[in-house]
VOLUMDREN-819279 format. One line per 8 residues: number of its first residue (from 1); their letters; for each residue x, y, z of C-alpha. Coordinates in steps of 0.1 Angstrom, whole numbers, plus 5000, padded with zeros to 4 digits. Example, Ala and Ser with C-alpha at 12.3 -4.5 7.8 and 13.67 -1.06 7.14 Angstrom:
BEGIN
1) AS) 5123 4955 5078 | 5137 4989 5071
***
This chain:
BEGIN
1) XXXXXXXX) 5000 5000 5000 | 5024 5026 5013 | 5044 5020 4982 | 5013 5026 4961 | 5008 5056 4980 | 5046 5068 4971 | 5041 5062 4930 | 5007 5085 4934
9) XXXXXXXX) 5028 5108 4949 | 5051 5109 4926 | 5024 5110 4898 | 5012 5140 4913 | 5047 5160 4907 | 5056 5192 4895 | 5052 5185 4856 | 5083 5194 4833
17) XXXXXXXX) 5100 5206 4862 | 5136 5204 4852 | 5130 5227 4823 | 5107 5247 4839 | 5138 5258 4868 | 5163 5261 4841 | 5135 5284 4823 | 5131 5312 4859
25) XXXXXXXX) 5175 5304 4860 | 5181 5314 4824 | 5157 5343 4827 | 5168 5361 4854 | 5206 5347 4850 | 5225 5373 4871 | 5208 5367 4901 | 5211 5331 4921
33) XXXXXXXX) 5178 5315 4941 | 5176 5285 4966 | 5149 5258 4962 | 5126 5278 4989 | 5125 5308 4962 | 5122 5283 4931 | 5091 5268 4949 | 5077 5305 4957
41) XXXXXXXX) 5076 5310 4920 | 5060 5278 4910 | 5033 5281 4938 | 5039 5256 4957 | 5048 5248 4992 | 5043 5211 5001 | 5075 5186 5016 | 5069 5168 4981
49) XXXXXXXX) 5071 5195 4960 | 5101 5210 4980 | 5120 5174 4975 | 5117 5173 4938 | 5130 5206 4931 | 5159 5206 4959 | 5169 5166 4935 | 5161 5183 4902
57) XXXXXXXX) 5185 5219 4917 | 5212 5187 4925 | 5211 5166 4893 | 5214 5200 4870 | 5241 5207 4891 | 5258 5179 4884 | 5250 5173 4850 | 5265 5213 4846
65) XXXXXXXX) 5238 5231 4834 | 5236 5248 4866 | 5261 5261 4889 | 5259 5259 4925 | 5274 5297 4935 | 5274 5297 4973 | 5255 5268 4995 | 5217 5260 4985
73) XXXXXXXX) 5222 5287 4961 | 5219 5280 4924 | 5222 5299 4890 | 5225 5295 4851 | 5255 5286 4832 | 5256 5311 4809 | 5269 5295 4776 | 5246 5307 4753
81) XXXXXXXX) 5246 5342 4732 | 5221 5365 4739 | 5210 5387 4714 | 5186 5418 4714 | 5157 5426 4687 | 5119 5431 4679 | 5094 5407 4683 | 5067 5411 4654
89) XXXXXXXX) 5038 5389 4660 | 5016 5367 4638 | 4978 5365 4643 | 4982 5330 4658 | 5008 5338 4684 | 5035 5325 4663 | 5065 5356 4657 | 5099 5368 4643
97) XXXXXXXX) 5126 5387 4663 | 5137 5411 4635 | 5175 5414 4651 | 5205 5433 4635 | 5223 5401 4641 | 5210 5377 4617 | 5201 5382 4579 | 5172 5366 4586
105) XXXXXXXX) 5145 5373 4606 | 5143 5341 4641 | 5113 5328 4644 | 5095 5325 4679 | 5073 5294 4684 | 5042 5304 4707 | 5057 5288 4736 | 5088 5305 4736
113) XXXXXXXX) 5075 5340 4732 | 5074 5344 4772 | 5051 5369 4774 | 5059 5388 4755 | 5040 5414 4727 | 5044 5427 4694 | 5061 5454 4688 | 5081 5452 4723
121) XXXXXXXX) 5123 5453 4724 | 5134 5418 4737 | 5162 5399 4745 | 5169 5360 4730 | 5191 5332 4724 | 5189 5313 4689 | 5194 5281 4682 | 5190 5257 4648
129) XXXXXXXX) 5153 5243 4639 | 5157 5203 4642 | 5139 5196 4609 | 5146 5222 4584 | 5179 5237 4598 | 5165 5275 4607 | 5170 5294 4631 | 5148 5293 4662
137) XXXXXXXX) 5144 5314 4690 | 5129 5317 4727 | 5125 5348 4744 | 5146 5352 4779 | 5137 5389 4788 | 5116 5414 4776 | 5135 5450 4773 | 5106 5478 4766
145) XXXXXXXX) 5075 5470 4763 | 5059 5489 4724 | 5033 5501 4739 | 5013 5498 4775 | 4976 5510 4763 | 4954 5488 4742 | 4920 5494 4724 | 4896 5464 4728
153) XXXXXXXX) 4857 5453 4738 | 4849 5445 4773 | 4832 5415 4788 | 4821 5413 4821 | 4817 5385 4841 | 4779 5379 4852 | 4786 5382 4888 | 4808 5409 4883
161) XXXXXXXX) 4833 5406 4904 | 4861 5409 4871 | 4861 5414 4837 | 4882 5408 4805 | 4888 5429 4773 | 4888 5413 4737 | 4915 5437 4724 | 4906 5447 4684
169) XXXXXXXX) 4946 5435 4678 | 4949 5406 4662 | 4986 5409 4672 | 4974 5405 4707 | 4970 5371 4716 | 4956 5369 4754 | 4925 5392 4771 | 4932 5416 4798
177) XXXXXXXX) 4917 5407 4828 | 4903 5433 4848 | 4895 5437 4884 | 4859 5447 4891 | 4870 5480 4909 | 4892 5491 4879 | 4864 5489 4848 | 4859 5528 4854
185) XXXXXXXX) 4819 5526 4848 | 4826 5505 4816 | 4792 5488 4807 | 4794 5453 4790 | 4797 5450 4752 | 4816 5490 4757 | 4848 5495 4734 | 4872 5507 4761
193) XXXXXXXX) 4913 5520 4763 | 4926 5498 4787 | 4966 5502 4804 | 4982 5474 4810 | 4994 5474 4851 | 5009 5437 4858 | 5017 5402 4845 | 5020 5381 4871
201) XXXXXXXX) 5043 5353 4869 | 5018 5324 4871 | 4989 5346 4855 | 4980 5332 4818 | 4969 5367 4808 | 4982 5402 4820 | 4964 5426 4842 | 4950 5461 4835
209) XXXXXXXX) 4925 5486 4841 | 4903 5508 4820 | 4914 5543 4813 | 4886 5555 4790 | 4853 5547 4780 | 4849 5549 4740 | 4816 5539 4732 | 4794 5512 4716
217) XXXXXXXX) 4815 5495 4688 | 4804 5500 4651 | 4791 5538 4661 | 4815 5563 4639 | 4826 5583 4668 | 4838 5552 4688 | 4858 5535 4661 | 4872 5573 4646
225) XXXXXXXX) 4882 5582 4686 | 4894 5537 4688 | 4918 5545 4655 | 4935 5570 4676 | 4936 5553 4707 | 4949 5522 4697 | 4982 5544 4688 | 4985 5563 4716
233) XXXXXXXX) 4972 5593 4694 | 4962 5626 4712 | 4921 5637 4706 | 4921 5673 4722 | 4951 5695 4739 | 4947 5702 4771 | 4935 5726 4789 | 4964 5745 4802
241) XXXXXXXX) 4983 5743 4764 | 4951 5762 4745 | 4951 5783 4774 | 4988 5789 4768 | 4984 5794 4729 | 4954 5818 4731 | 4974 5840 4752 | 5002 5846 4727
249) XXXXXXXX) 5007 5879 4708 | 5002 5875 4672 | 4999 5912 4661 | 5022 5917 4634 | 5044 5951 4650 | 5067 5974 4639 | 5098 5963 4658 | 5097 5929 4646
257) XXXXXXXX) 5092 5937 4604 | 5120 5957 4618 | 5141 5926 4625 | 5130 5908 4590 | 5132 5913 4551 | 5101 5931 4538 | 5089 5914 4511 | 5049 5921 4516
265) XXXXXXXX) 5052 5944 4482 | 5062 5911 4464 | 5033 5899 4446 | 5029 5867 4468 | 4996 5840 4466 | 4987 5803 4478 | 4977 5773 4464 | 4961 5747 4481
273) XXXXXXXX) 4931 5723 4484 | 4898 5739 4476 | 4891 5726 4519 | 4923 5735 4534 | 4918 5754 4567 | 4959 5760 4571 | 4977 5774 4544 | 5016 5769 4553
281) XXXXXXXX) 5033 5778 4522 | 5029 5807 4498 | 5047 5818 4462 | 5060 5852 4453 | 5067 5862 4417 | 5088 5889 4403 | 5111 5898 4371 | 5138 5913 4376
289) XXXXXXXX) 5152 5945 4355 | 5183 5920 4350 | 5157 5896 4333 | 5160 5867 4363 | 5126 5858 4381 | 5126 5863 4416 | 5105 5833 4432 | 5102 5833 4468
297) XXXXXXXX) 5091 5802 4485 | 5076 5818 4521 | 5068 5795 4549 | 5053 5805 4578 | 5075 5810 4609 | 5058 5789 4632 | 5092 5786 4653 | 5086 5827 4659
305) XXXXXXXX) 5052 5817 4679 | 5065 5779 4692 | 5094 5790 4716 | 5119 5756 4730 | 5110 5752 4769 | 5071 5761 4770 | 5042 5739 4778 | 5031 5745 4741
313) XXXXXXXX) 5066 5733 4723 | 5069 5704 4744 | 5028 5696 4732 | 5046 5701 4696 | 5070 5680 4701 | 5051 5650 4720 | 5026 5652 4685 | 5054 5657 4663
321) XXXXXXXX) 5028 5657 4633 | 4994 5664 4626 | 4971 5635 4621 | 4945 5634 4585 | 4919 5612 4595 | 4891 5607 4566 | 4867 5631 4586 | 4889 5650 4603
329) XXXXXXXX) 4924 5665 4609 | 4940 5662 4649 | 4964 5689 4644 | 5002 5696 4660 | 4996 5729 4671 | 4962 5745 4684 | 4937 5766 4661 | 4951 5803 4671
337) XXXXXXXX) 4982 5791 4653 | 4973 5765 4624 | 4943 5780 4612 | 4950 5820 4622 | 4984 5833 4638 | 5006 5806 4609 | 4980 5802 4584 | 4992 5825 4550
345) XXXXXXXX) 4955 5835 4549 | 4951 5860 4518 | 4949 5901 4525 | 4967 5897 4558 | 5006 5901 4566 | 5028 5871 4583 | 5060 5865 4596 | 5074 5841 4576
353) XXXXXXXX) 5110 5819 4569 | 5114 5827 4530 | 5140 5806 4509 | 5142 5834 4478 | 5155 5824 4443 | 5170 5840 4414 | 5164 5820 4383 | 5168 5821 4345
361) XXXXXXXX) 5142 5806 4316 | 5163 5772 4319 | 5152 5776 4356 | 5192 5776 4366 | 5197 5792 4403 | 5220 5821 4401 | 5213 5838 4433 | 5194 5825 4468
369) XXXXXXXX) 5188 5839 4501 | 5177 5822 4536 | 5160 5841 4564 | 5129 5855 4582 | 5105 5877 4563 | 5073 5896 4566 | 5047 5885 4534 | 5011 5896 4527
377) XXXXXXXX) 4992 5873 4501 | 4977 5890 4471 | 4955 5859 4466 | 4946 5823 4475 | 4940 5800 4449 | 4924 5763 4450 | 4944 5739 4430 | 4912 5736 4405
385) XXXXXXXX) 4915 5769 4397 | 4953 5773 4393 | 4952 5741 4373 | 4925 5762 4347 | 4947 5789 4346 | 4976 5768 4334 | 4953 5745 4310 | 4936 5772 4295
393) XXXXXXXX) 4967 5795 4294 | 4942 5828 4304 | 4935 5843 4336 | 4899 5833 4333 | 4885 5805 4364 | 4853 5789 4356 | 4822 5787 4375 | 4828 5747 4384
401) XXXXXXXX) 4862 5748 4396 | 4861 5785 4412 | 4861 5783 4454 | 4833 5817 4453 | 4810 5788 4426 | 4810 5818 4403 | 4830 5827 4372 | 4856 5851 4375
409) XXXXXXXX) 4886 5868 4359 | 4919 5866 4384 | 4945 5892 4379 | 4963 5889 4351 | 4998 5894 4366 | 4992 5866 4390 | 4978 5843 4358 | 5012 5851 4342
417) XXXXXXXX) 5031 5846 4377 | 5016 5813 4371 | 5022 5799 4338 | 5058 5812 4341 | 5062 5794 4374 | 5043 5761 4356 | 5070 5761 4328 | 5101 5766 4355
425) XXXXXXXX) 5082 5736 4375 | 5080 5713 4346 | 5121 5721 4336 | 5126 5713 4369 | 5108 5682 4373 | 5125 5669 4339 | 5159 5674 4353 | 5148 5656 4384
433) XXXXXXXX) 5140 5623 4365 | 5164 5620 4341 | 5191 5625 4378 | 5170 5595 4389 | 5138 5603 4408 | 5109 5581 4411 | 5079 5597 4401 | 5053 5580 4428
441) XXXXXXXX) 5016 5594 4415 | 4997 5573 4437 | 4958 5578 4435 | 4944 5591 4469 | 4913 5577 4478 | 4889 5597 4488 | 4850 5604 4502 | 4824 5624 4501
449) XXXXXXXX) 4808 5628 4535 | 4778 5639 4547 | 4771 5663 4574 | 4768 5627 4597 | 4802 5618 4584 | 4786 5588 4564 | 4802 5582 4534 | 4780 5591 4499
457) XXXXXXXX) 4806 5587 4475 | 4842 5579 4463 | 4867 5600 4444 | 4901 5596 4434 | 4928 5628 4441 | 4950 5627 4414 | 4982 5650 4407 | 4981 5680 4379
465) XXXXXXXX) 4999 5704 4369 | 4990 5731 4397 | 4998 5702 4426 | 5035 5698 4407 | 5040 5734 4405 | 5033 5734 4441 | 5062 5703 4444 | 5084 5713 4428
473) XXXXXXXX) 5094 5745 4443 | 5084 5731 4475 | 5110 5704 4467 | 5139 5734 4454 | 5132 5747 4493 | 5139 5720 4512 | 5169 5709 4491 | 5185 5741 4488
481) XXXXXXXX) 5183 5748 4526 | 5197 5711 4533 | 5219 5717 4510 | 5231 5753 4524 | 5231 5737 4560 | 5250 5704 4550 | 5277 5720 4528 | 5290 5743 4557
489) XXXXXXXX) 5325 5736 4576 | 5329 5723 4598 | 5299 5705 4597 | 5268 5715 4614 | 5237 5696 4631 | 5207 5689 4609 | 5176 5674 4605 | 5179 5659 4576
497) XXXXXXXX) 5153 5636 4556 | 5168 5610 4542 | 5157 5577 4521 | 5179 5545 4515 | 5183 5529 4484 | 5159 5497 4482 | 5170 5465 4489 | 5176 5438 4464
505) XXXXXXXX) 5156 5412 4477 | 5124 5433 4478 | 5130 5445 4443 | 5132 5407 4435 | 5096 5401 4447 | 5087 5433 4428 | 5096 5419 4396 | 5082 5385 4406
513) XXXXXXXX) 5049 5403 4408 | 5051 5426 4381 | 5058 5396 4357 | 5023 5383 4361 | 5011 5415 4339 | 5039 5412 4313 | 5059 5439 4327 | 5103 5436 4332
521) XXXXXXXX) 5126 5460 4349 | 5161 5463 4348 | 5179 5461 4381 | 5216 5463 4363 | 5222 5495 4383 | 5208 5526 4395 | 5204 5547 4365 | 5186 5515 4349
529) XXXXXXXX) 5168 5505 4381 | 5150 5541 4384 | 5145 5542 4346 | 5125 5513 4344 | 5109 5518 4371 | 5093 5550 4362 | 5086 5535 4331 | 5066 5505 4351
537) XXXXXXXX) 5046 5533 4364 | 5039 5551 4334 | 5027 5518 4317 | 5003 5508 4343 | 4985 5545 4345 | 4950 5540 4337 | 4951 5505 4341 | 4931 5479 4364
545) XXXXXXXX) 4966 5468 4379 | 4974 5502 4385 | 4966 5510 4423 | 4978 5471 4426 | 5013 5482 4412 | 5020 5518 4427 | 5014 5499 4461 | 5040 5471 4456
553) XXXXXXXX) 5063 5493 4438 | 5061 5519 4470 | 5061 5490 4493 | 5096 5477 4477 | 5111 5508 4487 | 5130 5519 4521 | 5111 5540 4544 | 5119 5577 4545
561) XXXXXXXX) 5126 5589 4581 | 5142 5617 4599 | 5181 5616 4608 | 5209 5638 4616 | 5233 5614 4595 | 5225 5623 4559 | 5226 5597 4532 | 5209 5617 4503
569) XXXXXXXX) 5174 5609 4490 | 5170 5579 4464 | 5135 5585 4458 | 5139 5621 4448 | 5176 5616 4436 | 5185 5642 4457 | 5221 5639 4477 | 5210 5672 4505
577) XXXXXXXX) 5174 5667 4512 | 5152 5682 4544 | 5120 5690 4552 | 5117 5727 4561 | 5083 5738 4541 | 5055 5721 4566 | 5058 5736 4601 | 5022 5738 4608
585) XXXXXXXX) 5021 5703 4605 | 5056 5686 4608 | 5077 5690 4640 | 5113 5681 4620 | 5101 5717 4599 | 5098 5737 4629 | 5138 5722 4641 | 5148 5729 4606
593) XXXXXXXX) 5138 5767 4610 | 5152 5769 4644 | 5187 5750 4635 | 5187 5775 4599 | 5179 5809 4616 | 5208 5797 4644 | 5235 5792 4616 | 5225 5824 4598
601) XXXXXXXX) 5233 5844 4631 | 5272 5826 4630 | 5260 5799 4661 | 5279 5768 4668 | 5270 5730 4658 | 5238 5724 4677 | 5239 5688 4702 | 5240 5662 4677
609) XXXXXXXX) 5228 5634 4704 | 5201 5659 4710 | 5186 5660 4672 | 5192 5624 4669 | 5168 5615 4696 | 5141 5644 4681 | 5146 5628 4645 | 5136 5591 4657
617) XXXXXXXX) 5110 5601 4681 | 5096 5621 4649 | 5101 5591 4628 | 5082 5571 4651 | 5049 5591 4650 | 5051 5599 4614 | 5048 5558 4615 | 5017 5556 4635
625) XXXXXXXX) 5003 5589 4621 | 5004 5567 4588 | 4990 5537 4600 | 4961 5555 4618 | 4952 5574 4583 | 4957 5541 4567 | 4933 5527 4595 | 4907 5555 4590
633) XXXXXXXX) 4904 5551 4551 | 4896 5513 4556 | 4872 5523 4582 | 4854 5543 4557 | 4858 5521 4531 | 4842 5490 4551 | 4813 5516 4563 | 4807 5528 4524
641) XXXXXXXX) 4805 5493 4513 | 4780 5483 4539 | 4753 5502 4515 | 4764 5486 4483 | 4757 5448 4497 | 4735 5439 4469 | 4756 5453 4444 | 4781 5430 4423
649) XXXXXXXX) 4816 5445 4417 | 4842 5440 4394 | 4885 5436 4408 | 4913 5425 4407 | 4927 5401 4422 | 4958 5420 4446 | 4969 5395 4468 | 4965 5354 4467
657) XXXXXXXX) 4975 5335 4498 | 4966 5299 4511 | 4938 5312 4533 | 4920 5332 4504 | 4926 5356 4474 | 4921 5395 4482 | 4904 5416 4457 | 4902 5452 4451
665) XXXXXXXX) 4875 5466 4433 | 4881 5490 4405 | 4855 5515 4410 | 4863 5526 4446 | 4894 5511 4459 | 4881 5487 4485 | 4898 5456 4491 | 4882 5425 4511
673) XXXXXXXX) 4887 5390 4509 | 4873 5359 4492 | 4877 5331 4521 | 4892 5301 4501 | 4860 5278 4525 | 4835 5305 4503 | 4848 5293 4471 | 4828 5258 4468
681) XXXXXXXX) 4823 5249 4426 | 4857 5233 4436 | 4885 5224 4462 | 4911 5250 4454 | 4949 5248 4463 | 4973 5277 4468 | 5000 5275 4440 | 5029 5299 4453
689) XXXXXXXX) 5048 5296 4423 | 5019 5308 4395 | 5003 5333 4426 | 4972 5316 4420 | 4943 5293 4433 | 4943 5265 4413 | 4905 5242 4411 | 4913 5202 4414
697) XXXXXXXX) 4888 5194 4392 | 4874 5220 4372 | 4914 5236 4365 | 4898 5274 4369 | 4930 5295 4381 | 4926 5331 4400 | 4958 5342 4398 | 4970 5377 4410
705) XXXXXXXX) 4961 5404 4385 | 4931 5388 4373 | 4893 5401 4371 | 4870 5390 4390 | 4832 5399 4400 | 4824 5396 4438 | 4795 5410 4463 | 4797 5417 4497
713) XXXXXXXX) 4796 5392 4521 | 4803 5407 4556 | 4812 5439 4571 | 4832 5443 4603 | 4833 5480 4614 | 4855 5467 4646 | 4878 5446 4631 | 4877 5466 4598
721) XXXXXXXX) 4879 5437 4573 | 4853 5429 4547 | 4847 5399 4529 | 4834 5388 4496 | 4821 5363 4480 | 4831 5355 4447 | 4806 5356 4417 | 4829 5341 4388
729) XXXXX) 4851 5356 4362 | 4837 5381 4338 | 4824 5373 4307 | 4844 5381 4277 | 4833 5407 4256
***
């Protein structure tokens, strides 16, 4: 009996126990525990219990793979490399540490990941796969955490005494649990911003409490005030900062035109979008009795305004950029400044930072000038109405395109200012490509909303002439003050913005894709790479794989971000590039005016450590500034198709993959997915080589690229994906 009684025991033993010590050893490395602490951790505190881990602490010990440090007291030998990356997560829990250290990204089974979440900074050791010979990795300690706040649906329990939250993340693989006392008047079913307070060591999913209420999910203003949430974006300024800003002195006074160049008898006018609210940059045009144009690119001083060390800077800074939502703009600085004290507004003076020009007819700089101005527009024109002036060659604005609705006759000196400025744009813009710029055109999709913010139609923003003109002397600015900065010696601190050439493999899968619709590039060498490029986009303008094509072609290249090392501009073939023309809306402008104006008065290399830090933290909410736009747009997209659900659509096919084939429609832009379960006239196989679902018995192939006709299956506001089903092939003509 009694020795029945000892194999029960035993059967009731701490399961996987040597691997689970060697796990809390390896993890915390540096420090040593006896088997009293090991046994805390583990939660237990029976004799049994205590006698299995004090022979499992003695048989590592001898076996080596622990070392005994002082009596009773045990810790890790350390013969392993430990290496430091970030995780990025798969929807099934699955991930890659993306680490400097390997050319390849290490994957991270579910059970090694160790709690830890995408996005955070983690440290691991790597070891070869058994079976195919790749490298493997478990997580040992988690660095920084990617974020802390999450976005997600809560559910309380029925006798509520706790509660959980879904998150909307499908990076996020566990619920937070939630004490009843921390659900801050959340009702069940509410969409909720939730911080993340605690994982404790033997909890399966991490703790947290509610930090705001959002709303009922699928209502507009929940999911638009969700998009923002979920990354970390601001929704109002506080109190104390519009208090701040409405209390600054934006009259225009003598003793500071004093202090600047007077240019407000320059004949000066914007350009813009027939809805803008803040009009940063403005054009001045004159000829010279030496027969040069003067063109003066004026940006408004928002750095005179935003001075380093107040409440209101440090606001700046934090935002770094404002945020275009489909309905609505969150902006960097608060109204008296974006939309009044900074905004070129027409018939009213501004201080501005001007980067004047001398050029010839072949649009050849002979003379510039750098510094702080005083401007007063003559005019504001929508980019409908410049573009008629350029097309038509007149000064004459028709009724359709004018901002008043009304037909009217601008002043012929600014038509001419103009069509001259058109002509220097378009010399400019030629020189540009054939030095090796990309010419990205991407079509902007965009709605038509209602005064509910529901979505009644779709339009694409395309680039004209008047949005080129507005480019390209845009572009000359920030290269030319880059340029002036970058050139000086010894060298001097600056924000530059800089984009890597791309990399081989990703152009590789470009022309892998590309194939598909006939099309070859040449990746021989730059000159040839950027040729054919441009020529892939000019070939697929207009056609169904066009939106398909610009995507992948923008997705093969690096990512453009902010730096204080400069490394030139491929995209725009530009070896001094900055970004000094947007301070309304881009923090790395308003340092570019600061650093500029500090040079100009003979001051010393700014703090290089200093900038670098500014540039990445800029970089960084650029990033989620893009992805919350990109967010909002699919939003909107999702809610407009929810009214077409009986309608069939024809698209392309824009991504195949062994779950399902993804389909854009060619009307309005809207992607969803065609589940591979909904496709049932066959049993269809993924074929990676052809891109393609492949039929077993019927031999139909959707391959990427092709047309197909689909209707809508399901919306999902929360999640924001929509799926189709698919209707067939169209017929051919």
């Amino acid at each position: 009996m009694s020795k029945k009684r000892k194999g029960k025991s035993k059967n009731k033993g701490i399961s996987n126990l040597t691997n689970t010590i060697l796990s809390i050893l390896k993890k915390e490395r540096n420090q040593s525990f006896n088997y009293k602490q090991i046994a805390a951790k583990l939660g237990v505190n029976d004799a049994s219990s205590r006698n299995q881990i004090i022979k499992t602490l003695a048989k590592l010990a001898t076996k080596q793979e622990i070392e005994q440090v002082e009596r009773g007291k045990f810790k890790a030998v350390v013969n392993t490399e430990y290496h430091i990356g970030k995780l990025d997560l798969a929807a099934k829990g699955n991930g890659y540490v993306i680490c400097d250290d390997f050319e390849d990204d290490v994957f991270i089974a579910s059970n090694n990941i160790n709690k830890a979440l995408h996005g955070d900074e983690v440290e691991f050791y790597a070891y070869k796969r058994r079976k195919r010979g790749k490298l493997e990795g478990e997580i040992t300690n988690i660095i920084k955490r990617a974020k802390s706040e999450y976005v997600g649906v809560i559910q309380i329990h029925e006798k509520k005494n706790f509660a959980f939250v879904v998150v909307d993340s499908n990076k996020m693989y566990k619920d937070i649990f939630i004490p009843i006392n921390k659900i801050n008047k959340a009702q069940d079913g509410d969409k909720v911003l939730v911080s993340l307070e605690d994982w404790p060591e033997k909890a399966d999913s991490p703790y947290g409490k509610v930090l705001e209420v959002l709303g009922k999910p699928g209502e507009h203003n929940t999911e638009i005030h969700a998009i923002l949430a979920e990354y970390g974006l601001p929704l109002e300024f506080p109190h104390e900062v519009e208090q701040f800003a409405n209390e600054i002195d934006t009259s225009i006074t003598e003793k500071e035109i004093a202090n600047r160049r007077d240019m407000r008898k320059d004949l000066t006018f914007t350009i813009d979008p027939k809805d803008a609210k803040d009009f940063d940059d403005a054009l001045s045009f004159e000829v010279l009795n030496n027969g040069l144009y003067e063109i003066g690119i004026h940006i408004a001083d928002v750095s005179h305004y935003l001075q380093e060390g107040t409440i209101l800077d440090d606001e700046a800074y934090e935002r770094a950029t404002s945020v275009y939502l489909v309905d609505r703009v969150v902006p960097m600085l608060p109204e008296v400044l974006s939309n009044n004290a900074c905004s070129l507004r027409p018939h009213e003076e501004k201080y501005t930072f001007s980067a004047v020009f001398q050029m010839n007819d072949k649009a050849e700089i002979k003379n510039q000038w750098f510094g702080r101005t005083v401007t007063y527009s003559d005019a504001r024109y929508a980019y409908e109405e410049a573009q008629a002036v350029i097309e038509s060659k007149t000064n004459n604005i028709p009724a359709e395109v004018s901002l008043t609705g009304k037909a009217y006759q601008t002043d012929q000196k600014l038509a001419d200012a103009i069509l001259k400025m058109d002509t220097l744009a378009k010399i400019m813009r030629g020189q540009r490509m054939r030095e090796g710029a990309i010419s990205f055109d991407k079509v902007e999709v965009k709605f038509n909303l209602d005064e509910q913010a529901n979505p009644v139609g779709v339009f694409f923003k395309t680039s004209k002439d008047a949005n080129k003109l507005i480019e390209e002397f845009m572009l000359l600015a920030n290269r030319k003050v880059s340029e002036f900065v970058g050139k000086q010696s010894p060298k001097k601190t600056f924000v530059y913005r800089v984009h890597d050439e791309p990399d081989d493999s990703k152009l590789a899968s470009l022309q892998n894709v590309v194939g598909r619709f006939g099309y070859k590039l040449n990746f021989k060498d730059r000159k040839s790479t950027t040729a054919s490029l441009n020529n892939l986009l000019k070939e697929v303008n207009g056609k169904k794989e066009q939106n398909l094509v610009d995507t992948l072609t923008i997705r093969s290249m690096s990512k453009a971000e902010y730096t204080t090392h400069n490394i030139g501009h491929y995209g725009l073939a530009f070896d001094y590039y900055s970004h000094f023309t947007s301070p309304i809306r881009r923090y790395p402008d308003v340092m570019a005016h600061r650093l500029l104006q500090h040079y100009l008065d003979g001051g010393k290399s700014a703090n290089e450590e200093e900038y670098k830090e500014k540039c990445n933290h800029s970089s960084n909410m650029e990033g989620l500034a893009t992805r919350a736009e990109r967010d909002s747009i699919k939003y909107m997209q999702i809610r407009f198709m929810e009214d077409h659900k009986d309608e069939e659509f024809v698209g392309v096919i824009s991504g195949v993959t062994d779950w399902g084939i993804y389909v854009e429609i060619i009307s309005n832009k809207c992607e969803g997915m065609v589940s591979v379960r909904d496709m049932k006239d066959d049993h269809y196989a993924f074929d990676q080589d052809l891109y393609a679902m492949v039929g077993r018995n019927n031999g139909l192939v959707y391959q990427l690229g092709d047309e197909v006709i689909v209707k809508v299956k399901n919306t999902d506001l929360v999640k924001k994906h929509l799926d189709f089903n698919l209707i067939g092939k169209p017929q051919e003509s």
